[in-house]
GULUM-508369 format. One record per residue: residue in three letters; x, y, z of N, C-alpha, C in turn. Coordinates in nm, 4 decimals, always signed. Each point is the difference from the previous one (the first is absolute). Example, Ala and Ser with C-alpha at 12.3 -4.5 7.8 and 13.67 -1.06 7.14 Angstrom:
2
+------+----------+----------+----------+----------+----------+----------+----------+----------+----------+
! code !      nc1 !      nc2 !      nc3 !     cac1 !     cac2 !     cac3 !      cc1 !      cc2 !      cc3 !
+------+----------+----------+----------+----------+----------+----------+----------+----------+----------+
!  ALA !  +1.3190 !  -0.5690 !  +0.7800 !  -0.0890 !  +0.1190 !  +0.0000 !  +0.0900 !  +0.1200 !  +0.0000 !
!  SER !  -0.0350 !  +0.1050 !  -0.0720 !  +0.0820 !  +0.1190 !  +0.0060 !  -0.0770 !  +0.1090 !  +0.0730 !
+------+----------+----------+----------+----------+----------+----------+----------+----------+----------+
This chain:
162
+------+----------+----------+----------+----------+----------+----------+----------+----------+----------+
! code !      nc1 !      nc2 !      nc3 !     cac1 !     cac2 !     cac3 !      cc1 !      cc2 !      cc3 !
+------+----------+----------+----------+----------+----------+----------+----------+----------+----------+
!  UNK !  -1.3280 !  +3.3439 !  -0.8925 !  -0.0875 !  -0.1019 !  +0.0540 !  +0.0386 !  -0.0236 !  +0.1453 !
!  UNK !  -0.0564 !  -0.0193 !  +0.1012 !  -0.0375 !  -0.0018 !  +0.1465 !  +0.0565 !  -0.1528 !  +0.0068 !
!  UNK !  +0.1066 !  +0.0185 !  +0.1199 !  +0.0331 !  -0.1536 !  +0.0126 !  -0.1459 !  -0.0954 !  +0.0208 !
!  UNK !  -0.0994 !  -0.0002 !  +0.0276 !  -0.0970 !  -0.0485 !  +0.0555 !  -0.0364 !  -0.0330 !  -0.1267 !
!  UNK !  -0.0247 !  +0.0809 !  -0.0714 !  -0.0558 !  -0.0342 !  -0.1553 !  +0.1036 !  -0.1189 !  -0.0721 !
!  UNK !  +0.1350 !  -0.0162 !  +0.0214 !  +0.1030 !  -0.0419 !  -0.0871 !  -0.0317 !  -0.1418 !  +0.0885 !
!  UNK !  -0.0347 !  -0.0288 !  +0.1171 !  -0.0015 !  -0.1005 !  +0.0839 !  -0.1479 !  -0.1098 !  -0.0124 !
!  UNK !  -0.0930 !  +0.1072 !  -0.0636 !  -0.1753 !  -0.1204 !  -0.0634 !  +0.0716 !  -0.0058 !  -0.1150 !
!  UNK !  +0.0583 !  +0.0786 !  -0.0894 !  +0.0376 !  -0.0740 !  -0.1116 !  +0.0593 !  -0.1069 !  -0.0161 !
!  UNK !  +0.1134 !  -0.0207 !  +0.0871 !  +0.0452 !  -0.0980 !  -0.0196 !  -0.0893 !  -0.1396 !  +0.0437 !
!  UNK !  -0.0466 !  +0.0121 !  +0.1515 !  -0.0906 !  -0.0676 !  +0.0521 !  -0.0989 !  -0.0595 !  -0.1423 !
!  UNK !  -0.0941 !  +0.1054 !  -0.0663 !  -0.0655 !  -0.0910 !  -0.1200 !  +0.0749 !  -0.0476 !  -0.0795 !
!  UNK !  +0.1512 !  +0.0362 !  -0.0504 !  +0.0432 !  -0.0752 !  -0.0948 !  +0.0265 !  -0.1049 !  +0.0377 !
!  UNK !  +0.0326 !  -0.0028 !  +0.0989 !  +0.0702 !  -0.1392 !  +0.0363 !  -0.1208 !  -0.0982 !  +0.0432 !
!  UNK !  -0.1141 !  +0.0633 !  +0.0213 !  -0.1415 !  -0.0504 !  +0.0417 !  -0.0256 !  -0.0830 !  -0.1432 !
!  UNK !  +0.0082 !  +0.0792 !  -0.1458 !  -0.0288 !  -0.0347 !  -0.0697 !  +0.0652 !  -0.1154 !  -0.0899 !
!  UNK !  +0.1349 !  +0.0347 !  -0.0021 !  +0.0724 !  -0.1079 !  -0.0252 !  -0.0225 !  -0.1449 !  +0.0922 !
!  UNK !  +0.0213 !  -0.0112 !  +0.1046 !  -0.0691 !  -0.1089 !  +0.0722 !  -0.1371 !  -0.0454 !  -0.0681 !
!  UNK !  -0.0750 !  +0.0674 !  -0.0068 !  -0.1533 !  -0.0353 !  -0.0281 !  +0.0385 !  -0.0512 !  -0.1438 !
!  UNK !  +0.0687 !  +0.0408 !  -0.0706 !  +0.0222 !  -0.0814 !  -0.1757 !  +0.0702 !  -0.1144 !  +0.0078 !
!  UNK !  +0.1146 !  +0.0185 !  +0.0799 !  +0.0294 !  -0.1448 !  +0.0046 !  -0.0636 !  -0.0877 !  +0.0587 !
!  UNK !  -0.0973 !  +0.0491 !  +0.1036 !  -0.0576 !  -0.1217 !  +0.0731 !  +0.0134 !  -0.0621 !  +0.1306 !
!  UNK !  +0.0448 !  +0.1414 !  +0.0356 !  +0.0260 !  -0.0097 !  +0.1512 !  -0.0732 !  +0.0823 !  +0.0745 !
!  UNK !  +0.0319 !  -0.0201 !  +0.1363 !  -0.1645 !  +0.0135 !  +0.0705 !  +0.1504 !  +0.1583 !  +0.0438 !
!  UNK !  -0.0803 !  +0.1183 !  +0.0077 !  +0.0486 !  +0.1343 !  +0.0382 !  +0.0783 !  -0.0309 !  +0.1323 !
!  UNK !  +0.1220 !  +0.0986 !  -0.0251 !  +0.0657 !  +0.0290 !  +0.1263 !  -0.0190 !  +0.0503 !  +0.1215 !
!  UNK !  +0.0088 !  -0.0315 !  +0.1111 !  -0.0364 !  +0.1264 !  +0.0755 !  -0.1569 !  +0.0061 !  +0.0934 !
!  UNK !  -0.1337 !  -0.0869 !  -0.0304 !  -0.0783 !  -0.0454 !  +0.0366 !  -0.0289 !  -0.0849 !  +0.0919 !
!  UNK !  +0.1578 !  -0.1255 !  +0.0430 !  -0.1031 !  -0.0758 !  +0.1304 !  +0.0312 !  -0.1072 !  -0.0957 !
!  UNK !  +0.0384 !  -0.0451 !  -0.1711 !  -0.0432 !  -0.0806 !  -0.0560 !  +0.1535 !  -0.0663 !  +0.0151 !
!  UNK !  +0.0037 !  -0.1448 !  -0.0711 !  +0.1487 !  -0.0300 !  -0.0291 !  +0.0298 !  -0.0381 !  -0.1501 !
!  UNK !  +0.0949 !  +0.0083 !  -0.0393 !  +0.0263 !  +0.0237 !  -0.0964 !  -0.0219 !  -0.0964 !  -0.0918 !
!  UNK !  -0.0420 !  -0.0026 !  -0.1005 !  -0.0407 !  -0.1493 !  -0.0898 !  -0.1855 !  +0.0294 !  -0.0448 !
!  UNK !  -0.0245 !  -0.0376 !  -0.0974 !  -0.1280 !  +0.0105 !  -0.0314 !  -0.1092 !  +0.0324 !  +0.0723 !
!  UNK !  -0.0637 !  +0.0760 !  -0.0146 !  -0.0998 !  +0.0282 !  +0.0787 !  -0.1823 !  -0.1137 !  -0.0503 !
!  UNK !  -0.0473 !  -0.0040 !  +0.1136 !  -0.0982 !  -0.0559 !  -0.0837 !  -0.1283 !  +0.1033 !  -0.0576 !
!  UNK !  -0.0471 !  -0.0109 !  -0.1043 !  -0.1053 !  +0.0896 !  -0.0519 !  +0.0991 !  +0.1360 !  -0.0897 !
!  UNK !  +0.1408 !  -0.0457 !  +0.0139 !  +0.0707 !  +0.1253 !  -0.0788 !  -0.0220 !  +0.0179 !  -0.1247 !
!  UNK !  -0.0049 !  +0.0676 !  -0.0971 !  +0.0193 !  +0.0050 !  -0.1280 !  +0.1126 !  -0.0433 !  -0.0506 !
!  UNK !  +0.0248 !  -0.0454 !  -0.0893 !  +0.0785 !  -0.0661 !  -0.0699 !  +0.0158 !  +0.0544 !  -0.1727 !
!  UNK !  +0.0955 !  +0.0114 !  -0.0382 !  +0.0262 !  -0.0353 !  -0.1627 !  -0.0048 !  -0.1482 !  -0.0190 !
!  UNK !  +0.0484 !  -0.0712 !  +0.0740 !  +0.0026 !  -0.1170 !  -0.0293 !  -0.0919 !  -0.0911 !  +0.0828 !
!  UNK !  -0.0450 !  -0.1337 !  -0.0336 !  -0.0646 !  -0.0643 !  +0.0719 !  +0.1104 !  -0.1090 !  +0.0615 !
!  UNK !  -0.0526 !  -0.0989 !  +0.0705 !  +0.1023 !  -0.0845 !  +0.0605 !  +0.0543 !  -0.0849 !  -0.1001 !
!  UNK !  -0.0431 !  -0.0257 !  -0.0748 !  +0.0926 !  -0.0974 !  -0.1017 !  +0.0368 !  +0.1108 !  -0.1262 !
!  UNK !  +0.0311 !  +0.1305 !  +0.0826 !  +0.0239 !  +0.1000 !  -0.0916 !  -0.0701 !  +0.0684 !  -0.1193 !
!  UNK !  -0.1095 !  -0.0946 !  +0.0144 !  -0.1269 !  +0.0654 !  -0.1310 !  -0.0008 !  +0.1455 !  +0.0289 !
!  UNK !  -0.0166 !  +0.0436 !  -0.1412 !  -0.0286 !  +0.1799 !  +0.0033 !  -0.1408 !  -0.0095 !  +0.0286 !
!  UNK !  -0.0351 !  +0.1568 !  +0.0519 !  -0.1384 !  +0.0209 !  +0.0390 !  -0.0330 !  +0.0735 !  -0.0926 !
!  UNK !  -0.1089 !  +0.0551 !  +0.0510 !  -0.0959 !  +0.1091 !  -0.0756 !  +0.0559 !  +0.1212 !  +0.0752 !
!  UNK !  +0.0559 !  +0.1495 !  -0.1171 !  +0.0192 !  +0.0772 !  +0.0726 !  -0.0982 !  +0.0745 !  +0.0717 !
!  UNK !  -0.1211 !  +0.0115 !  -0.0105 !  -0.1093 !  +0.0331 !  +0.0818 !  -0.0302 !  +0.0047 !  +0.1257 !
!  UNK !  +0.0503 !  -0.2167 !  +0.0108 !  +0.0271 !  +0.0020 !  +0.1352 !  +0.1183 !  +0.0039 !  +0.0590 !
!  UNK !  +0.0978 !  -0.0010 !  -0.0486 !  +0.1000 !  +0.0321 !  +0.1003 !  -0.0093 !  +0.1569 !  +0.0400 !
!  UNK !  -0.0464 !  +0.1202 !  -0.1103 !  -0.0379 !  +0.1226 !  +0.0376 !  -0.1651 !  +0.0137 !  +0.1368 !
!  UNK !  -0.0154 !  -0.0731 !  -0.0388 !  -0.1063 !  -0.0417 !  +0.1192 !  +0.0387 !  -0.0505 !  +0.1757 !
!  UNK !  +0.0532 !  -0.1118 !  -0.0566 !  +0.0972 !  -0.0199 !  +0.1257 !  +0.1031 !  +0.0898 !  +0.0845 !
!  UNK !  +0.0372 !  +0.1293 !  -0.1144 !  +0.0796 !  +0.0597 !  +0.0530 !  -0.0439 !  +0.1370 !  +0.0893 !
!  UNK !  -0.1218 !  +0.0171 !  -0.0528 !  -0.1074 !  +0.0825 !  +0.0331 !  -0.0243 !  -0.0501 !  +0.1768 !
!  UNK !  -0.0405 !  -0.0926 !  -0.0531 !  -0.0441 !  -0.0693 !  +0.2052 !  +0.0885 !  -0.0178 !  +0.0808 !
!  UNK !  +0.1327 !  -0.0381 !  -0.0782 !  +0.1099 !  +0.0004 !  +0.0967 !  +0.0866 !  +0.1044 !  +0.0889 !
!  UNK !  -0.0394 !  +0.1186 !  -0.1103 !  +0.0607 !  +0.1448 !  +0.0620 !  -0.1562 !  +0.0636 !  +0.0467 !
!  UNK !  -0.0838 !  -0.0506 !  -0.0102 !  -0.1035 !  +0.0773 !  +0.1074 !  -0.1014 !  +0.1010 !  -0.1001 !
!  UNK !  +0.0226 !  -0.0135 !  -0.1507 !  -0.0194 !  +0.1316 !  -0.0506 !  -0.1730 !  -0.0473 !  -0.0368 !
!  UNK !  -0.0255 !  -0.1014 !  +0.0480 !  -0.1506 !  -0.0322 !  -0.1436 !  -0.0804 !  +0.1532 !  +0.0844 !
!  UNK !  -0.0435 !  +0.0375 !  +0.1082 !  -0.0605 !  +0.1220 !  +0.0316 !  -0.0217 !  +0.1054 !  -0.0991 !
!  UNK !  +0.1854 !  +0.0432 !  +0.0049 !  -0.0165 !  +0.1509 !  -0.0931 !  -0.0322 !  -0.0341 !  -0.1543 !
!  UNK !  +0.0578 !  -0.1837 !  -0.0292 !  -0.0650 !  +0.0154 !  -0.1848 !  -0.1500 !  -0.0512 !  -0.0001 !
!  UNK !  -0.0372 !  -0.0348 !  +0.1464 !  -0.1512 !  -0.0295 !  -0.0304 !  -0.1046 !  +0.1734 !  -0.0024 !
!  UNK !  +0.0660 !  +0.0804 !  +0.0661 !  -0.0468 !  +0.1485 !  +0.0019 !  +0.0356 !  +0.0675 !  -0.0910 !
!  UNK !  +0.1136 !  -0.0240 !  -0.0832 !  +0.0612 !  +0.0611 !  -0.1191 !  -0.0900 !  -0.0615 !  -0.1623 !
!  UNK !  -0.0871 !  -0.0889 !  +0.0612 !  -0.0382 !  -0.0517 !  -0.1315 !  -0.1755 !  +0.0173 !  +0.0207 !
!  UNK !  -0.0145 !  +0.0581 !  +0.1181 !  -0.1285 !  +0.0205 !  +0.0303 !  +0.0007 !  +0.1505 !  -0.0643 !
!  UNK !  +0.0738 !  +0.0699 !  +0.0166 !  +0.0273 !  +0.1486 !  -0.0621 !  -0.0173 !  -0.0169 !  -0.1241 !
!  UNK !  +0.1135 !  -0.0893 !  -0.0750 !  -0.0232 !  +0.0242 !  -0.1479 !  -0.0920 !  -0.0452 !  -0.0898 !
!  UNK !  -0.0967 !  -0.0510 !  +0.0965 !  -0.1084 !  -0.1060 !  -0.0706 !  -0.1415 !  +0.0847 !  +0.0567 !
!  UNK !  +0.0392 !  +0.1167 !  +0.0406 !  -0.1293 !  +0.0428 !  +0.0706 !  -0.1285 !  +0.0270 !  -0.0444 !
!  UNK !  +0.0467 !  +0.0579 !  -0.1754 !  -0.0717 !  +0.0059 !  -0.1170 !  -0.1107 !  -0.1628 !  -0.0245 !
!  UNK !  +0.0491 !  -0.0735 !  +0.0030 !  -0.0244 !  -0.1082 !  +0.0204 !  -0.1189 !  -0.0556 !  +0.0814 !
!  UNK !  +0.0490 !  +0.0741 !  +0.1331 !  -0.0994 !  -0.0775 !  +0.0795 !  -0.0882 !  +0.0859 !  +0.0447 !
!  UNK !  +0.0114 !  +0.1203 !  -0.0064 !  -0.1423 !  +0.0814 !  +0.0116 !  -0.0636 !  +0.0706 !  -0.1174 !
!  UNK !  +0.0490 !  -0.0335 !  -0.1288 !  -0.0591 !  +0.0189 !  -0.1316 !  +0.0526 !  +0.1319 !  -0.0531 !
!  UNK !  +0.0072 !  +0.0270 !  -0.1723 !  +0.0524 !  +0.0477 !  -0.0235 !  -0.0206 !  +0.1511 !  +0.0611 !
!  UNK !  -0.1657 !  +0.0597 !  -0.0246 !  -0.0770 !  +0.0930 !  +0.0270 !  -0.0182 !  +0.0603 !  +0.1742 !
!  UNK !  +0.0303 !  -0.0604 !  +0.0660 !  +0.0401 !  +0.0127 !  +0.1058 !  +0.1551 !  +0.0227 !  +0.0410 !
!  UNK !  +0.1204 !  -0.0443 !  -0.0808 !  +0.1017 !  +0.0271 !  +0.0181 !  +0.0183 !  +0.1454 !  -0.0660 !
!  UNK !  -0.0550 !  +0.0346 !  -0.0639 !  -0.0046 !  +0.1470 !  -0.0411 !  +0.0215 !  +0.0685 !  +0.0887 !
!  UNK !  -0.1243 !  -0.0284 !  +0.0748 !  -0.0320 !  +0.1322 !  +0.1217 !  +0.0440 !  -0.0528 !  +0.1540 !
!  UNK !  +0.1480 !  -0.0981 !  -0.0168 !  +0.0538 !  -0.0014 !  +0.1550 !  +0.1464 !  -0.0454 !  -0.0376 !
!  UNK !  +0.0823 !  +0.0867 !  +0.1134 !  +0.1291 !  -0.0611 !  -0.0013 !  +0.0737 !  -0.0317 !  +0.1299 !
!  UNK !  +0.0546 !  -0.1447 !  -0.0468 !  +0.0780 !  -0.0425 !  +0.2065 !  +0.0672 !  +0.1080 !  +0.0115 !
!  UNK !  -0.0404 !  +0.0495 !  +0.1319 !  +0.1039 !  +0.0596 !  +0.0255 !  +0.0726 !  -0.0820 !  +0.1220 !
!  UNK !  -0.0561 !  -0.0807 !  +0.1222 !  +0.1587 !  -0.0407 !  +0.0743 !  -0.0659 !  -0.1383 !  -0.0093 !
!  UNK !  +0.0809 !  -0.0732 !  +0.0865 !  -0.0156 !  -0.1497 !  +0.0230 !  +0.0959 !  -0.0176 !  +0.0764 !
!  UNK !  -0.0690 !  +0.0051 !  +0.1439 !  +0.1066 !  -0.0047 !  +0.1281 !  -0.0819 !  -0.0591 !  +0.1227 !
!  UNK !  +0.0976 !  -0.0935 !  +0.0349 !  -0.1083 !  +0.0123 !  +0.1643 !  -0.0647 !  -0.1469 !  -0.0756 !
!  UNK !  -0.0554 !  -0.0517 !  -0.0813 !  -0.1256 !  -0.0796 !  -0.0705 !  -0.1417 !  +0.1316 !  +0.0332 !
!  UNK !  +0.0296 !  +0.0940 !  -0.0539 !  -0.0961 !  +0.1034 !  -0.0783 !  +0.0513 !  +0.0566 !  -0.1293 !
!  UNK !  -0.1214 !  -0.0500 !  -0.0677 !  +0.0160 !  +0.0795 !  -0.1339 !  -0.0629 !  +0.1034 !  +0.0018 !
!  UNK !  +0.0368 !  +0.1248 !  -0.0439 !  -0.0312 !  +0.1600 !  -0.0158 !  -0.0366 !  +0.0079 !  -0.1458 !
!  UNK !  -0.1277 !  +0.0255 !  -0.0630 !  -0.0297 !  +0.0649 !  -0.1233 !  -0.0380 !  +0.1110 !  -0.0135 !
!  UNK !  +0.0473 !  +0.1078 !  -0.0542 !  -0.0307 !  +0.1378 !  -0.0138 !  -0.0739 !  -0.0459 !  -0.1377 !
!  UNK !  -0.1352 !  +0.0875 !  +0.0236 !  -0.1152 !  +0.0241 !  -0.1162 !  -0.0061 !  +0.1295 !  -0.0279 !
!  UNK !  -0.0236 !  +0.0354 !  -0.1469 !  -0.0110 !  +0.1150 !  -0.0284 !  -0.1681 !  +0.0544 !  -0.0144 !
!  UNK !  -0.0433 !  -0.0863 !  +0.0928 !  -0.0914 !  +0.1152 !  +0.0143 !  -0.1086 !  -0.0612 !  +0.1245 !
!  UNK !  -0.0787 !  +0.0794 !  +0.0867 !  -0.0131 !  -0.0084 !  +0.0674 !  -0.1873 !  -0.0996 !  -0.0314 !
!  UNK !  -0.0166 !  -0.0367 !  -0.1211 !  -0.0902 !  -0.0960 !  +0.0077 !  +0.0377 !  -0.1416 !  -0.0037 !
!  UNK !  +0.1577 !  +0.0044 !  -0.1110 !  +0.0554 !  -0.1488 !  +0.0134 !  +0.0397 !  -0.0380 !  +0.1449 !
!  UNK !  +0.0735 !  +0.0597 !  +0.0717 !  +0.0407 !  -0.0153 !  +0.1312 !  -0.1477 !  -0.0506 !  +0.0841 !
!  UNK !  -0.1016 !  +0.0315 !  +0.0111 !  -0.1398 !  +0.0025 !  +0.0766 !  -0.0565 !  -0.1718 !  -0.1136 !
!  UNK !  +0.0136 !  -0.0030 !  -0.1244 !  -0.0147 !  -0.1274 !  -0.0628 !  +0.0629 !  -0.1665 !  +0.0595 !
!  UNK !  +0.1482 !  +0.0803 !  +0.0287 !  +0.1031 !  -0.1381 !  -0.0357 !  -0.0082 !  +0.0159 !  +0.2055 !
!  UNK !  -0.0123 !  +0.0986 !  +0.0598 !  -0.0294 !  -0.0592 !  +0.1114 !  -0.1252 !  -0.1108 !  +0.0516 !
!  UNK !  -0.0968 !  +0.0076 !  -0.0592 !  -0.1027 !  -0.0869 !  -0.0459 !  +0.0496 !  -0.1043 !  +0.0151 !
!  UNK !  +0.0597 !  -0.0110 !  -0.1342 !  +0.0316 !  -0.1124 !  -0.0540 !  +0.1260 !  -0.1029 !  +0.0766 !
!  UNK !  +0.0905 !  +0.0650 !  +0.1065 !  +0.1146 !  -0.0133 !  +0.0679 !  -0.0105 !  -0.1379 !  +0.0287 !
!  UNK !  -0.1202 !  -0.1045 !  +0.0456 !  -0.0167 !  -0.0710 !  +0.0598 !  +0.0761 !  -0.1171 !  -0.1440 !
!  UNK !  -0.0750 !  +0.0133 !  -0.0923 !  +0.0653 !  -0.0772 !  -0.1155 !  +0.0917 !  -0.0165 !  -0.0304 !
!  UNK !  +0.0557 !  +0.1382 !  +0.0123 !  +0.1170 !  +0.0619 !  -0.1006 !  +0.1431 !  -0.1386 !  +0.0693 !
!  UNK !  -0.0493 !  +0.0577 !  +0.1448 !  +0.0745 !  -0.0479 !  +0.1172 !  +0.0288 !  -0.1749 !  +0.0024 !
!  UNK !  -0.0950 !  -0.0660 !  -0.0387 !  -0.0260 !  -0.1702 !  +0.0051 !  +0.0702 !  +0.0120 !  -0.0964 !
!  UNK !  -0.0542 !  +0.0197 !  -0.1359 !  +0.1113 !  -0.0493 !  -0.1398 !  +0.1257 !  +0.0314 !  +0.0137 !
!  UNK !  +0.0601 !  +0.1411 !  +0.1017 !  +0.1230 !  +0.0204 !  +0.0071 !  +0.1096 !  -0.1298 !  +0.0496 !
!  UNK !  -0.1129 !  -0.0458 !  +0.1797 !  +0.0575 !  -0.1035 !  +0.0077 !  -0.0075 !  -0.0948 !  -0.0593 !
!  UNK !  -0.0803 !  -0.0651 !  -0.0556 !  -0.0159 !  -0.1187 !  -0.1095 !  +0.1116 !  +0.0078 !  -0.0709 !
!  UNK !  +0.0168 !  +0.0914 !  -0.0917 !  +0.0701 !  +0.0269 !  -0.1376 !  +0.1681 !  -0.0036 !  +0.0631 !
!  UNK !  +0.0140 !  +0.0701 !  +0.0907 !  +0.1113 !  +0.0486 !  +0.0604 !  +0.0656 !  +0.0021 !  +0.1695 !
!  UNK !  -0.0367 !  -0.1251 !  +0.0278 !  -0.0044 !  -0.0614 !  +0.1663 !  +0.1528 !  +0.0377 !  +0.0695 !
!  UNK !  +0.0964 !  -0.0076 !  -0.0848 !  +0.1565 !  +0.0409 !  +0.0737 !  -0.0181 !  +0.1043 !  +0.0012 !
!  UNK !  -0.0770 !  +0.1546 !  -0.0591 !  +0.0091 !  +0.1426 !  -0.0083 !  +0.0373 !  +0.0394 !  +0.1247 !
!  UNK !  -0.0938 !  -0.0603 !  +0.0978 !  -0.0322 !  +0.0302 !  +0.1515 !  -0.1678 !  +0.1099 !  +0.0019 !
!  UNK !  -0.0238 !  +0.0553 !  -0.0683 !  -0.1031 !  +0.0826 !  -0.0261 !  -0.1038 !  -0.0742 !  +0.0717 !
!  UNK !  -0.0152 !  +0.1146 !  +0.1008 !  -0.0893 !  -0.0386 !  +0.1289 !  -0.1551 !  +0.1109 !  +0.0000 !
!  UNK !  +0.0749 !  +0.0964 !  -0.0553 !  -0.1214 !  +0.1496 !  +0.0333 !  +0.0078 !  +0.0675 !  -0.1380 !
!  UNK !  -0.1070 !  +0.0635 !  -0.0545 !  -0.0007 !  +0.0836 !  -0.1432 !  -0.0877 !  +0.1303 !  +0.0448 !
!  UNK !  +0.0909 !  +0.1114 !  -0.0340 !  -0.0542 !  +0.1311 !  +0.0238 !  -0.0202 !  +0.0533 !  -0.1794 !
!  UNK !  -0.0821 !  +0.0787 !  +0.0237 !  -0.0289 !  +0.0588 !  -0.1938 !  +0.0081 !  +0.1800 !  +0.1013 !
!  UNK !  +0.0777 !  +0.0675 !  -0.0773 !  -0.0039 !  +0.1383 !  +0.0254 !  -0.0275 !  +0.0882 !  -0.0716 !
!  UNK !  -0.0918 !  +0.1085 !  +0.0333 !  -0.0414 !  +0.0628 !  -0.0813 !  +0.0822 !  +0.1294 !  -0.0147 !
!  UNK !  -0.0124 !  +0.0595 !  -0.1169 !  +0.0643 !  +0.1193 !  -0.0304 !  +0.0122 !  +0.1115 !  +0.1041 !
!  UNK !  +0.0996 !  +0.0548 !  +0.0269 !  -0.0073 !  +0.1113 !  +0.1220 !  -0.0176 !  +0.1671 !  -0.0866 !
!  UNK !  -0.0236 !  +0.0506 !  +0.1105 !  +0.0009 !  +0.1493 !  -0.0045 !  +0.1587 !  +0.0396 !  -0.0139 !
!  UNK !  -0.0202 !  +0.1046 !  -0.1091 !  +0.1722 !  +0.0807 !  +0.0404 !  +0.1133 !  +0.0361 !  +0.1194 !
!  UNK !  +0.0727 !  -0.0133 !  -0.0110 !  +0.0510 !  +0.0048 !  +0.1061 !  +0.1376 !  +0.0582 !  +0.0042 !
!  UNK !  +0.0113 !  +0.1144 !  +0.1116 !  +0.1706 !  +0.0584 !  +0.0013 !  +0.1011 !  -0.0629 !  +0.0254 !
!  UNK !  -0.0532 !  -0.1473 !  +0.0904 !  +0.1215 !  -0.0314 !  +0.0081 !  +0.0649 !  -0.0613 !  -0.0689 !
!  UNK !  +0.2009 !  -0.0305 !  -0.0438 !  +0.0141 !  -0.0499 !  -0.0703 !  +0.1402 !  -0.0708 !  +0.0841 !
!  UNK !  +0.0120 !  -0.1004 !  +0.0127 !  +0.0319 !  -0.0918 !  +0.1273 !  -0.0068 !  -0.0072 !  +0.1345 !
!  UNK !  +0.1016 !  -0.1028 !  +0.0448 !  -0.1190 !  -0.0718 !  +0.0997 !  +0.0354 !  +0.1343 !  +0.1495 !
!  UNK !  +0.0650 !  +0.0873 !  -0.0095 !  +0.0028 !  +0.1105 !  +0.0851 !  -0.0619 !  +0.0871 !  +0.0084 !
!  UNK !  -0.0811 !  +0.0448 !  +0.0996 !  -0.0406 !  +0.0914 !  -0.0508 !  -0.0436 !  +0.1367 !  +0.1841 !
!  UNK !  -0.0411 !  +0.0960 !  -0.0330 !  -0.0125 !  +0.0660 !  +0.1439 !  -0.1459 !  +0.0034 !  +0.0479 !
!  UNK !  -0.0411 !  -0.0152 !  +0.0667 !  -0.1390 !  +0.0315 !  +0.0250 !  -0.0162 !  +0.1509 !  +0.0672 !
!  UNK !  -0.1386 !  +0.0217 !  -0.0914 !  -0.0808 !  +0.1594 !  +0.0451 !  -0.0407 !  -0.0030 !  -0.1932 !
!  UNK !  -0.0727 !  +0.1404 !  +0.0076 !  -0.0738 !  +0.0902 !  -0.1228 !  +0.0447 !  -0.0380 !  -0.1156 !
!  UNK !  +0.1577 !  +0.0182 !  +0.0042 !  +0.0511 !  +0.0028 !  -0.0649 !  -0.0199 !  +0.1115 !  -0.1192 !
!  UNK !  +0.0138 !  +0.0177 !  -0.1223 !  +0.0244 !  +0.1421 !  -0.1231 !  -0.1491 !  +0.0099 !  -0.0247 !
!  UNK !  -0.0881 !  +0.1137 !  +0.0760 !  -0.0980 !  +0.0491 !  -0.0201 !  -0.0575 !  +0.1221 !  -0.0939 !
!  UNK !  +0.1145 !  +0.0612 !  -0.0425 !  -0.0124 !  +0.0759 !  -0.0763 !  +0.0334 !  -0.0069 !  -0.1288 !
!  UNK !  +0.0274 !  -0.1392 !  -0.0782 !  +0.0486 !  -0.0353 !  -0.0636 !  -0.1293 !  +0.0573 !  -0.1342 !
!  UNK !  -0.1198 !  +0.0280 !  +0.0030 !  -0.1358 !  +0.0264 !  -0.0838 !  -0.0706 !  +0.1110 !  +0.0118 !
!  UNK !  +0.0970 !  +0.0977 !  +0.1101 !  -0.0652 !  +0.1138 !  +0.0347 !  +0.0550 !  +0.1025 !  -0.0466 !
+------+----------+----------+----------+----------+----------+----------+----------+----------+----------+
């Protein structure tokens, strides 16, 4: 392991331990002692919470609601563009706030682009932290030699059928 790597680890553990007991993170600008809006196990007169929200709280506090608001837009995708339609498409990236759907076939792709304008509102509705700004639907490609992202340009193997 890469000193650099051994050095965020510790950084989140110790991020995290702070955040359970109830202290506002090290290292931020903050001072030490409760933070306000922190998550808590406990409330101020020590009442237990709901673990939901303190897993909630802990979510906003380390920055993460983004990737589980995009991580749950993925696994629910079935969901929100129906079953019969999830057949014939699969995410492929989610970067940038663009979602990429590869369609298997080149009428669904020409359909759900149509439809993009919708697809796109309920995304944000349903799923506003995703960041999902732009929706591409892609259609199936032609074969192709290449097989990563290197490659030479010219003819290339012409005699490969002759």
């Amino acid at each position: 392991m890469a000193s650099g790597d051994a050095g965020f680890a510790t950084e989140m553990y110790l991020a995290a331990k702070a955040h359970w007991k109830g202290l506002a993170p090290r290292g931020r600008g903050r001072k030490r002692g409760r933070s306000e809006g922190a998550a808590t196990l406990v409330g101020g007169a020590r009442d237990p919470q709901m673990l939901g929200d303190v897993l909630a709280g802990t979510a906003r506090d380390f920055g993460w609601n983004a990737e589980l608001e995009q991580a749950r837009l993925i696994a629910e995708w079935v969901e929100l563009i129906g079953e019969v339609t999830a057949e014939h498409t699969e995410i492929r990236e989610l970067r940038d706030g663009m979602l990429i759907v590869q369609c298997d076939s080149t009428a669904w792709a020409t359909e759900l682009r149509r439809l993009r304008a919708q697809i796109l509102t309920r995304i944000m509705d349903e799923y506003p932290d995703a960041g999902v700004q732009e929706l591409r639907f892609l259609a199936p490609g032609v074969p192709s030699w290449r097989h990563g992202p290197r490659y030479v340009p010219g003819r290339g193997p012409r005699d490969t059928y002759g």
